[in-house]
C-alpha positions as CSV (number, residue, x, y, z in Angstrom):
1,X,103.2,173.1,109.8
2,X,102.1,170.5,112.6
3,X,98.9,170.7,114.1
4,X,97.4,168.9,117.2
5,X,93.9,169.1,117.5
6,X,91.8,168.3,121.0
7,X,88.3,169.5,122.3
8,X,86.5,168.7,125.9
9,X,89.3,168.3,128.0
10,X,86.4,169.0,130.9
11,X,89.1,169.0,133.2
12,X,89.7,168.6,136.8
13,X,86.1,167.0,136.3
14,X,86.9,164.2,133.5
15,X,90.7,163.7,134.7
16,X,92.8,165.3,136.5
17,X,95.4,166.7,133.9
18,X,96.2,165.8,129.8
19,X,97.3,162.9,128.8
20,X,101.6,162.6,129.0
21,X,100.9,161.5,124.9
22,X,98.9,164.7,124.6
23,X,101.4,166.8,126.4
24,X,104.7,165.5,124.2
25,X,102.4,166.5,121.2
26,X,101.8,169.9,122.4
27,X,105.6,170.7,122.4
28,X,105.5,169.0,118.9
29,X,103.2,171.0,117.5
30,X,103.9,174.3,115.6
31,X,99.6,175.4,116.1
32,X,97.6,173.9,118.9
33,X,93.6,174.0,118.4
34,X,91.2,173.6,121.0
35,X,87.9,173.0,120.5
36,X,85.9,174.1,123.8
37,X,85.0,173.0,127.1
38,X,88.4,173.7,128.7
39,X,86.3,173.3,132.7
40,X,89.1,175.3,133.8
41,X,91.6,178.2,133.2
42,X,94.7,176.2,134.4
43,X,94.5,174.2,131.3
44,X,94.2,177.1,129.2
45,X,97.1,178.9,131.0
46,X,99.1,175.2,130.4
47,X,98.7,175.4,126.9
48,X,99.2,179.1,126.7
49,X,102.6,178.5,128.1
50,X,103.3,175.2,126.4
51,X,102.3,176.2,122.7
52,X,104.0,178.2,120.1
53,X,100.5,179.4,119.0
54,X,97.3,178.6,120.7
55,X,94.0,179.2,119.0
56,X,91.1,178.3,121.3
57,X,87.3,178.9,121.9
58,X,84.5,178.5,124.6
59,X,82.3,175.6,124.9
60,X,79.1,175.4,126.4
61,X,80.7,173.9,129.9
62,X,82.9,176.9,129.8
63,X,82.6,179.6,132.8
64,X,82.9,183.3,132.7
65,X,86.7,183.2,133.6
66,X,87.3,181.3,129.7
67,X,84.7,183.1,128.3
68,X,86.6,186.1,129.0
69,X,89.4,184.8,127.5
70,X,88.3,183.0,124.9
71,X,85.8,183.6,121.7
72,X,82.6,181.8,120.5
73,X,83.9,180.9,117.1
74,X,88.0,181.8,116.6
75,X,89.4,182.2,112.5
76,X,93.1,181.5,111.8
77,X,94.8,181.4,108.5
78,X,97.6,178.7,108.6
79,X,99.8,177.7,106.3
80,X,97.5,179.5,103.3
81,X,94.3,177.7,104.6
82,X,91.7,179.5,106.1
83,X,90.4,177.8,109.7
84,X,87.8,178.0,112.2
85,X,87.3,176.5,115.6
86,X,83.8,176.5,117.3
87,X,82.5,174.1,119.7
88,X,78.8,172.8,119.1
89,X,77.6,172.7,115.3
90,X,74.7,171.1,116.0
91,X,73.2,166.9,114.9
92,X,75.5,164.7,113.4
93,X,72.8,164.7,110.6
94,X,73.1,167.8,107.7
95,X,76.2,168.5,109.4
96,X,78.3,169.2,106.1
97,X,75.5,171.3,104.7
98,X,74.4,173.4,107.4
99,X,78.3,174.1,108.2
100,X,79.5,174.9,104.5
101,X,76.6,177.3,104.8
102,X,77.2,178.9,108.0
103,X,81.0,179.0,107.2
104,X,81.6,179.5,103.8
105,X,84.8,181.6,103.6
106,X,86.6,178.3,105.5
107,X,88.6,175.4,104.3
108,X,88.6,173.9,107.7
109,X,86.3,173.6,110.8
110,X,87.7,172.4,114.0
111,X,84.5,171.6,116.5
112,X,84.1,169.6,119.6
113,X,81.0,169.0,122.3
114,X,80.1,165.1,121.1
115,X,83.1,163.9,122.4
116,X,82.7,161.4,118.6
117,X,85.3,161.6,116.3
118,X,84.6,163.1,113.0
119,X,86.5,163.9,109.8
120,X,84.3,164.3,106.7
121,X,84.3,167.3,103.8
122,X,81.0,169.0,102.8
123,X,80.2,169.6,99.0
124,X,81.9,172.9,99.3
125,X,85.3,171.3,99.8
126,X,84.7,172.7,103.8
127,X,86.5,169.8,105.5
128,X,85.2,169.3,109.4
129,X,87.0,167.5,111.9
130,X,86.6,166.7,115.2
131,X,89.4,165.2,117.4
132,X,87.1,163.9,120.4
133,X,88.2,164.2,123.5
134,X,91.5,163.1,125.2
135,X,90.4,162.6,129.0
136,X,86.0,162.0,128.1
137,X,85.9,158.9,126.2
138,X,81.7,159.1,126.4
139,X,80.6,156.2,124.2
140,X,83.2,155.9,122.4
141,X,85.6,153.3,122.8
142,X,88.8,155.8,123.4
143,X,89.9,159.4,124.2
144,X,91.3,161.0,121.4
145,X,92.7,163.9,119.9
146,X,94.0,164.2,116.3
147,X,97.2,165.4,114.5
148,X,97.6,167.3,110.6
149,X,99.7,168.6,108.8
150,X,99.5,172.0,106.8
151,X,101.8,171.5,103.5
152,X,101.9,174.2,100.6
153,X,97.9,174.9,101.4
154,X,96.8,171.5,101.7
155,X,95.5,169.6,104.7
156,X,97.6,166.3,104.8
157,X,98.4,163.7,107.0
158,X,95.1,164.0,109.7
159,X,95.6,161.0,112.0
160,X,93.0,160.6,115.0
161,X,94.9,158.7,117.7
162,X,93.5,156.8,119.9
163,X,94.8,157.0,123.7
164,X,95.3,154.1,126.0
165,X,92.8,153.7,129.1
166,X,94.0,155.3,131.7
């Protein structure tokens, strides 16, 4: 099972539309994950239409049209591993800790709102990634969003890409 992973898209505001790169990976994908702070519900109703599943939550930039579309914290269980997507989960520091403790019936949480890249695994075995963001660069040096695969329960092949300047 391919999975794409994005977060803060923040569009129009940040860009005016995905990334062409981001787009072809969305038809690729068997699960698309977004992390939050979608701006608008044309993106959402994009990826709606584009995806073979969709599994999305609200971000703090979000309006009342997503958040009546969309949930706080979303659960999914994919290829025998149990997600969750939410957007903030607070400082960088005691990250692992205060996640494995607030989630500790996942494997996997998908999160967004610093636009920075992150991949680590608590002591729990609670793996966290973020994917960044494809169209908000921030500090960072590029947008990006991030691929994985789900194979016989296991998390495998998580690439972050990196995405030319537009």
């Amino acid at each position: 099972m391919r999975l794409l992973l994005i977060s803060d898209t923040h569009l129009p505001r940040r860009a005016r539309e995905l990334p062409a790169e981001v787009l072809t990976e969305v038809e690729a994908a068997d699960v698309v994950v977004h992390a939050g702070d979608w701006v608008d519900t044309a993106t959402l109703d994009l990826l709606e239409e584009r995806s073979r599943r969709l599994i999305g939550v609200y971000g703090n930039n979000d309006g009342p049209d997503l958040r009546a579309r969309l949930p706080e914290i979303a659960h999914a269980q994919l290829g025998g591993l149990r997600f969750g997507v939410v957007h903030e989960t607070g400082p960088a520091q005691g990250r692992e800790a205060r996640c494995a403790a607030r989630f500790p019936e996942l494997d996997v949480l998908v999160f967004g709102h610093s636009h920075i890249p992150w991949d680590s695994t608590a002591a729990t075995g609670l793996r966290l990634l973020n994917p960044g963001s494809p169209t908000d660069r921030r500090r960072e040096p590029y947008c990006t969003y991030m691929t994985a695969s789900v194979t016989d329960g296991d998390l495998t092949d998580v690439v972050l890409h990196r995405l030319p300047p537009r």
